[in-house]
N, C-alpha and C positions, 0 to 999 in steps of 0.2 A: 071605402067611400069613393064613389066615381065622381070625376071631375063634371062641373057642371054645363063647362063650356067647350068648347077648341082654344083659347088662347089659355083657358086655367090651364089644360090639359096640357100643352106647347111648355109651360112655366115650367108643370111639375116635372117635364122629360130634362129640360136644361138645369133644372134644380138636383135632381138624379144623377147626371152627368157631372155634375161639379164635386158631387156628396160622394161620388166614387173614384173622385182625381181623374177624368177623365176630361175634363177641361175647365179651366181655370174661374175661382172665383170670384176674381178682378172684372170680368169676362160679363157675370151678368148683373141683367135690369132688373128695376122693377119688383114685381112680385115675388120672383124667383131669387132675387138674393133674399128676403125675408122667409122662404120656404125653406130653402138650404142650412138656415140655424136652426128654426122652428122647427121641423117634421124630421122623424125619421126615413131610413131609408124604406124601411115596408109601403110605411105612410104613402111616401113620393111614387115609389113603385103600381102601387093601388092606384094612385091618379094618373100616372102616365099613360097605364097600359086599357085606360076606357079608351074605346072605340068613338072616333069622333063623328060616322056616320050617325048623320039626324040631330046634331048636337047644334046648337046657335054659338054664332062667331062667339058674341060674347054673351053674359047672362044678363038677364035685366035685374036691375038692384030694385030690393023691396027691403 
């Protein structure tokens, strides 16, 4: 599942990061602490690694 945005995409790298002790989950905001319980590491991995050229800052909610 590719990230729909650059800021989802930003979450799920610092959400990845936490999910592999690589920086602490005191540490984050936001969506990203609710990703880091929720998702897998595959999961996070899948969103991190979309390319954010051509991607809007954020998504627009519908």
């Amino acid at each position: 599942m590719p990230a729909k945005s650059k800021v989802q995409q930003k979450a799920a790298g610092a959400a990845l990061s936490a999910k592999r002790g690589e920086t602490r989950k005191a540490k984050l905001k936001g969506a990203s602490r609710q990703m880091v319980e929720t998702m897998t590491e595959k999961e996070l991995r899948d969103l991190a690694s979309t390319r954010r050229k051509g991607k809007p800052e954020r998504a627009s909610k519908r």
